[in-house]
C-alpha positions in Angstrom: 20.7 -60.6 -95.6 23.2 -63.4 -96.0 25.6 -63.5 -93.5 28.9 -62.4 -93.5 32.5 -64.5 -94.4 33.6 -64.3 -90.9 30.1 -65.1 -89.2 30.2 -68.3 -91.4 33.9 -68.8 -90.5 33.0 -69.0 -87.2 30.1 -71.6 -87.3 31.7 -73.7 -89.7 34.8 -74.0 -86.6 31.9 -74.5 -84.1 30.4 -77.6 -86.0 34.2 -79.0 -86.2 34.4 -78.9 -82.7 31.6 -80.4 -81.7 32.4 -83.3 -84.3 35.7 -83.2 -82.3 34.8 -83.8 -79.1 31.7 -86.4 -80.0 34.0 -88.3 -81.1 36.6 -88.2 -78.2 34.0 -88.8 -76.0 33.2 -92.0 -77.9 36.4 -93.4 -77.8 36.9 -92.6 -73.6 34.4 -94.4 -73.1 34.8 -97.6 -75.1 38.5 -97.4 -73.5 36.9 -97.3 -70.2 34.5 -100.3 -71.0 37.2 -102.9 -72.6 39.4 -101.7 -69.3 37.1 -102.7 -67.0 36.3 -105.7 -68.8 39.6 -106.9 -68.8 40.0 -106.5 -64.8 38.4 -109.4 -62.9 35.2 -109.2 -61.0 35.5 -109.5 -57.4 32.6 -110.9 -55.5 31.9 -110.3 -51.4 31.5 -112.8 -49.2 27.9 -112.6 -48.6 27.1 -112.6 -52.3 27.9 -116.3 -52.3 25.1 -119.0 -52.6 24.4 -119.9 -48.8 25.2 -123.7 -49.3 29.0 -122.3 -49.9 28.5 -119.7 -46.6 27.9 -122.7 -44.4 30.5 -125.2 -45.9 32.7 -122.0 -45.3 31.4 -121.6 -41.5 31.4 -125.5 -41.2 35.4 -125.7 -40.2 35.0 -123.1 -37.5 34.2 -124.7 -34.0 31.2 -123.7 -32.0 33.3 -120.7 -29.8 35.0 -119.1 -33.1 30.8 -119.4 -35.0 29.4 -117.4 -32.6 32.4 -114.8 -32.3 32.2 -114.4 -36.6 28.1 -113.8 -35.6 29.0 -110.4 -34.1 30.5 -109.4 -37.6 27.4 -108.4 -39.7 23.6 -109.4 -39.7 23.9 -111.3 -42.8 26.9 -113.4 -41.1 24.8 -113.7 -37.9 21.4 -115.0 -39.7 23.7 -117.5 -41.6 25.2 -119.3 -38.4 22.4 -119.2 -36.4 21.4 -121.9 -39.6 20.5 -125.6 -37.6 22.3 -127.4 -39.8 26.0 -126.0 -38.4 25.1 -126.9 -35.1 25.6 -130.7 -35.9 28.0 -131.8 -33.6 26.9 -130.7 -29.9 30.4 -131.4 -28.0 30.3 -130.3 -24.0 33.2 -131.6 -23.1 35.0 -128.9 -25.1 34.1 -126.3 -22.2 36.6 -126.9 -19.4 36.9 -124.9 -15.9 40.2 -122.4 -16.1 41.4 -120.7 -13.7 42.8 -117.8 -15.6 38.8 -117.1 -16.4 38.0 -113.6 -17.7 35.1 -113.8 -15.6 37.2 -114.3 -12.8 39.4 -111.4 -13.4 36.5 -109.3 -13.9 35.0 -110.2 -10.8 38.6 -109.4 -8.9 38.6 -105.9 -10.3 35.4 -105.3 -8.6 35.5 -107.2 -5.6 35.9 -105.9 -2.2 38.1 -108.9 -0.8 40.7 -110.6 -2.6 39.2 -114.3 -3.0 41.4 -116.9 -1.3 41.8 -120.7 -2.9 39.1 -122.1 -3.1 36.6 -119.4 -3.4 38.8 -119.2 -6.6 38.2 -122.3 -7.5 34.7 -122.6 -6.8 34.4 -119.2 -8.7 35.8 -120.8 -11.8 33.5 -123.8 -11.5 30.4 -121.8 -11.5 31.6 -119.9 -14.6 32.2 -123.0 -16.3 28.4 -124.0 -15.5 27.2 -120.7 -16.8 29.4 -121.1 -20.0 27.5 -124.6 -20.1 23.8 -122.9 -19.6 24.5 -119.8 -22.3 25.6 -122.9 -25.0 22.4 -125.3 -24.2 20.1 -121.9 -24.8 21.7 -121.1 -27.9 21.1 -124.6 -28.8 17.7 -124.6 -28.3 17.1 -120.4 -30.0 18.7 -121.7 -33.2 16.6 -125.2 -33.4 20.0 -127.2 -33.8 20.2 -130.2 -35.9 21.8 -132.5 -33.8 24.3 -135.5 -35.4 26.5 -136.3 -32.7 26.1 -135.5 -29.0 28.8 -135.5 -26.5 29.5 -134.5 -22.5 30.9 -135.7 -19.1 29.3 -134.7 -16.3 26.9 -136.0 -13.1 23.8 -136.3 -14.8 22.2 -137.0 -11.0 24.3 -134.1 -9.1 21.5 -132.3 -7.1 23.0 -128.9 -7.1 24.6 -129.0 -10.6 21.6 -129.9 -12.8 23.4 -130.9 -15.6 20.9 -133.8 -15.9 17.5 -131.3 -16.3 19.9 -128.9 -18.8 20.4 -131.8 -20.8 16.8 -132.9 -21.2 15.7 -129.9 -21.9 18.2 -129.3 -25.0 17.1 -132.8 -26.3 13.7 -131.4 -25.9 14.4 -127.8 -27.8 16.4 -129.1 -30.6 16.2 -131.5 -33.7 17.8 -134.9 -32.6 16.0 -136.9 -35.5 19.2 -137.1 -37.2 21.3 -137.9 -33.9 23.6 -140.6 -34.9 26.9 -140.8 -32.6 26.0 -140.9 -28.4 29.2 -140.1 -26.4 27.5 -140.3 -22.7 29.7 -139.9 -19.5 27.0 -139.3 -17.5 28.2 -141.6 -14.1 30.8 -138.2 -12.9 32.1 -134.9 -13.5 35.9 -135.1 -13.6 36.5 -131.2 -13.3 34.5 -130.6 -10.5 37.0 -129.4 -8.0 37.5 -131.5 -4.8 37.4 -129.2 -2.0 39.6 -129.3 1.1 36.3 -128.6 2.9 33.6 -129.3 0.8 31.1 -127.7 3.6 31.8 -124.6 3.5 30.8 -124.1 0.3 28.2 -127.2 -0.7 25.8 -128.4 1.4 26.3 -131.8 2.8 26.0 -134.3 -0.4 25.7 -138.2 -1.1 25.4 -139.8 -4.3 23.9 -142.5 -4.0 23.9 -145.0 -7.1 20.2 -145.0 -7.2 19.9 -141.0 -7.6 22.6 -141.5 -10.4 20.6 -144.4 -12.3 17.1 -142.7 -11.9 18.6 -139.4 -13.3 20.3 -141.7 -16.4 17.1 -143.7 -16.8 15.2 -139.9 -17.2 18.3 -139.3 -20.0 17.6 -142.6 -21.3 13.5 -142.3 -21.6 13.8 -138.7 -23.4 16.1 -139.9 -25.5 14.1 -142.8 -27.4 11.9 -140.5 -28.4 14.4 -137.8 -29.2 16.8 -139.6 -31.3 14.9 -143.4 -32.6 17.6 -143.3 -35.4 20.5 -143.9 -32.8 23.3 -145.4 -34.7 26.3 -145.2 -32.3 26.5 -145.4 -28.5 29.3 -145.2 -25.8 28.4 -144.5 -22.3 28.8 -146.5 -18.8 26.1 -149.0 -17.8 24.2 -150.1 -14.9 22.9 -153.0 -15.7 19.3 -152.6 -14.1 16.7 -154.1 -15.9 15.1 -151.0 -16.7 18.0 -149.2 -18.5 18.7 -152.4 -20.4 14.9 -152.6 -21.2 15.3 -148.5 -22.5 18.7 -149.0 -24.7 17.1 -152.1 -26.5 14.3 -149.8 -28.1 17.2 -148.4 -30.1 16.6 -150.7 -32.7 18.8 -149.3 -35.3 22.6 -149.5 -33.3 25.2 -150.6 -34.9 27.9 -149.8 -32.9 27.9 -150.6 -29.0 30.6 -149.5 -26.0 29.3 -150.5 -22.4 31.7 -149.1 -19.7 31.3 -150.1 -16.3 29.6 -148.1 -14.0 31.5 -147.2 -10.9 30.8 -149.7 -8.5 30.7 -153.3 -8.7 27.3 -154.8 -10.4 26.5 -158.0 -11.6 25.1 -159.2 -14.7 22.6 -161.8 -15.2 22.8 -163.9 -18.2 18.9 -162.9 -18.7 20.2 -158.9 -18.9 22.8 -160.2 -21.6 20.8 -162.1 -23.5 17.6 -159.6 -23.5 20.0 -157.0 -24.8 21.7 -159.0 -27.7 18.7 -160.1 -28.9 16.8 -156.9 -28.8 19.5 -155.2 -31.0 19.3 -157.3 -34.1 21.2 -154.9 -36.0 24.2 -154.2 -33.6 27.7 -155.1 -35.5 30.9 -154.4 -33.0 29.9 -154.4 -29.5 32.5 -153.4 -26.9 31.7 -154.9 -23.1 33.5 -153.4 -20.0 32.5 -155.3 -16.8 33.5 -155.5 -13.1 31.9 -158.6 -11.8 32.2 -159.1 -8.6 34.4 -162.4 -8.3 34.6 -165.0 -4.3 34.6 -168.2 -4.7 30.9 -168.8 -4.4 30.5 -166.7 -7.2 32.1 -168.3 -9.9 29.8 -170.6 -11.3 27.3 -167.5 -11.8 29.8 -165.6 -13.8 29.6 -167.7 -17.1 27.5 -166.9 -19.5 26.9 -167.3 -23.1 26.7 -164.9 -26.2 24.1 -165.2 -28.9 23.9 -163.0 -31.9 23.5 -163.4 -35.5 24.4 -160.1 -36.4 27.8 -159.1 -34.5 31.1 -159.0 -36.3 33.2 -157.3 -33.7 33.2 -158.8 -30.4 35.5 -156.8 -28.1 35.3 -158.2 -23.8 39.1 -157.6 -23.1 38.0 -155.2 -20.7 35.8 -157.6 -18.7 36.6 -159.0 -15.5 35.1 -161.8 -13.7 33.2 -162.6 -17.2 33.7 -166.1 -18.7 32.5 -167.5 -21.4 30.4 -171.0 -21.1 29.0 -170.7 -24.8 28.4 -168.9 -28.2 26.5 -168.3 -30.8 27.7 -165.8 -33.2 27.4 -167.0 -36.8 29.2 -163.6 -38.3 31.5 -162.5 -35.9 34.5 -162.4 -37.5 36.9 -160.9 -34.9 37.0 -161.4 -30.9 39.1 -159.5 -28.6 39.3 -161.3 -24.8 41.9 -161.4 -22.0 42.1 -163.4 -18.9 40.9 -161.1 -16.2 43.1 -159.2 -14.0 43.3 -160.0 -10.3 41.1 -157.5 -8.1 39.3 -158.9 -4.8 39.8 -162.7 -3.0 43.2 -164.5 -4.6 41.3 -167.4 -5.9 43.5 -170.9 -5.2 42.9 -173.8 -7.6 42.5 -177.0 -6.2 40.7 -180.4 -7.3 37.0 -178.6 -6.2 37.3 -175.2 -7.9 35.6 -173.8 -10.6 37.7 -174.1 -14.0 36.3 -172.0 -16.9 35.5 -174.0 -19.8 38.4 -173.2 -22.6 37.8 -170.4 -25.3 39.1 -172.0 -28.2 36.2 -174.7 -27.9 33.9 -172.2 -27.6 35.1 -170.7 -30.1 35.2 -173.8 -32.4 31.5 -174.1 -31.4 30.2 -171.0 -31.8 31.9 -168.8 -34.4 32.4 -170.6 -37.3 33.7 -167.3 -39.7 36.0 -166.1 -37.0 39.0 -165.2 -38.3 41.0 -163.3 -36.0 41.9 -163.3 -32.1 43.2 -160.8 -30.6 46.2 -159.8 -33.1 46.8 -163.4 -34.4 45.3 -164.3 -37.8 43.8 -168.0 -37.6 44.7 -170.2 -40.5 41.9 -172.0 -42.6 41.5 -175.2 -41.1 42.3 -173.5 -36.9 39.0 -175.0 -36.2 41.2 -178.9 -36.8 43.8 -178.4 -34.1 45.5 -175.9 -31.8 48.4 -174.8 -33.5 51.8 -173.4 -31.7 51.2 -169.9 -32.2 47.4 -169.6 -31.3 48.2 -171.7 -27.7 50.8 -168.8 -27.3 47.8 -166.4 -27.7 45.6 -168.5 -25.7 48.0 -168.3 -22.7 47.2 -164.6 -22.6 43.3 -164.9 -23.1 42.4 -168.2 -22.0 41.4 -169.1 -18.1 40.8 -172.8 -18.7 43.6 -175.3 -17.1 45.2 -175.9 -20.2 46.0 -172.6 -20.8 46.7 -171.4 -17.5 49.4 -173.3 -15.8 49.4 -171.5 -12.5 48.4 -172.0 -9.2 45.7 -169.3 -9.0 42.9 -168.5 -11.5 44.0 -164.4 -11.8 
């Protein structure tokens, strides 16, 4: 039985509608799509390549790296990467006295602390701040570049020389190119009104200082071999200067002076400028210890053939007898302040031998002295302006013109 007008009617509207909204439905969607096509994609932070995370992380210092590891796992496996941990800087820890520790441990102590168990408080914190970095050193295999501290490497109580030893031991110091070692004191350790009650009776003698260096100085050559740059107060034994000449590859070389008077031997010298064939600007700091029987041990002469940069303006009781530096192109040198004896001249006292002629003998390619830029042909004559600079630098009798040799 065919169906009837308004059965068919009705399908014939159904079908229409269907059509209807098919279609509708079409077009939302392709709206949709060429909307969010037009809007720009916004990526998170951790979907970028982890090269870009660490250059990122790279500009934060070491304090601010491991406060943005707390944020997320994927932020805390990304700085505990070695290679952000490049520059190992101690002396960026310093002992305050506002410490949180501190006011954490007056909220819970029984006594108010007076001075200097406030004090002393602070400086044990400061240790333990030390102790937590050199672990977290060693837990993330750090991959060391440039290495830096002051403090008593030979302090009995402080241990800062064993700490140290044992992060060159737990972390990657193949790479270690920059040494900034000022290992001779530690300048923030407070100074006590009465340093009994609170540390046992304690000496340092120089010989517990050196042997602790010396320990610094052994674990390092096989540490770091690829030593580039070094800065750090000498001794002058012959062991340490027998240790720092197995860093074959320095360039760059600043002896301070250690804090007592030593003496250096022209065989020390020479030994160490001819063990470091490739050393290019080397910086000497000296206290010699200058009486008049003395003087005639405190020349000495230089040989290298492959410093540029000569720089002993900060030596005293050092005088130069002779040279042989065929590339060193600049030299900085002062007369010597007066410390000790006042040394009178007279017709049987020692004169230094001038430094323009040892100059002239030694350093043909020098071409500046101190600030003053020598002429061509300086190695001819004396001219006015380079005597004016001589009478700051120069010791000989020439140059002098004064009644005592300081």
């Amino acid at each position: 039985m065919a169906p009837s007008r308004k059965k068919r009617k009705l399908r014939r509207n159904t079908h229409h509608h269907v059509k209807y909204k098919k279609h509708n439905t079409s077009l939302l969607m392709a709206a949709s799509t060429s909307s969010r096509s037009n809007q720009p994609h916004v990526a998170s932070f951790d979907t970028l390549p982890l090269e870009c995370r660490i250059l990122i992380f790279s500009f934060l210092s070491d304090w601010d790296k491991c406060t943005a590891s707390t944020v997320s796992k994927s932020w805390f496996f990304t700085i505990r990467s070695p290679i952000l941990w490049q520059t190992v800087d101690f002396t960026t820890f310093s002992v305050d006295t506002r410490d949180e520790f501190y006011k954490d441990y007056v909220q819970t102590a029984l006594a108010p602390l007076d001075w200097k168990g406030h004090v002393l408080y602070c400086f044990n914190c400061y240790k333990k701040r030390l102790e937590h970095y050199a672990r977290y050193l060693r837990s993330v295999k750090a991959s060391v570049k440039h290495l830096r501290f002051q403090f008593d490497l030979g302090h009995p109580e402080d241990q800062f020389g064993k700490m140290l030893i044992n992060v060159l031991r737990g972390v990657n110091c193949r790479n270690l190119v920059a040494l900034d070692a000022m290992w001779s004191q530690t300048l923030c350790r407070p100074l006590m009104p009465h340093p009994s009650d609170y540390f046992p009776p304690y000496e340092s003698p120089p010989l517990g200082k050196v042997k602790a260096f010396q320990e610094f100085l052994k674990v390092l050559v096989a540490a770091a071999p690829n030593l580039r740059q070094a800065m750090l107060p000498f001794d002058w034994s012959f062991e340490s200067t027998s240790l720092l000449t197995q860093f074959r590859y320095l360039t760059e070389l600043h002896l301070k002076y250690y804090w007592i008077f030593s003496v250096l031997s022209q065989e020390q010298l020479t030994a160490l400028l001819k063990g470091l064939t490739h050393l290019k600007k080397f910086t000497l700091q000296l206290r010699n210890r200058i009486t008049p029987g003395s003087l005639h041990e405190l020349q000495y002469t230089m040989e290298s053939k492959s410093i540029q940069l000569l720089d002993i303006s900060g030596c005293q009781g050092f005088f130069l007898r002779g040279m042989n530096m065929p590339q060193l192109q600049r030299i900085w040198v002062s007369r010597p302040r007066w410390s000790g004896p006042l040394i009178i001249l007279n017709e049987h006292s020692f004169i230094p031998r001038c430094v323009y002629y040892v100059l002239v003998e030694g350093a043909p390619a020098l071409k500046v002295i101190n600030s003053y830029r020598l002429e061509e042909n300086w190695t001819r004559g004396l001219s006015g302006e380079l005597h004016r600079t001589l009478r700051h630098a120069c010791s000989c009798q020439k140059h002098l013109n004064s009644w005592a040799l300081m």
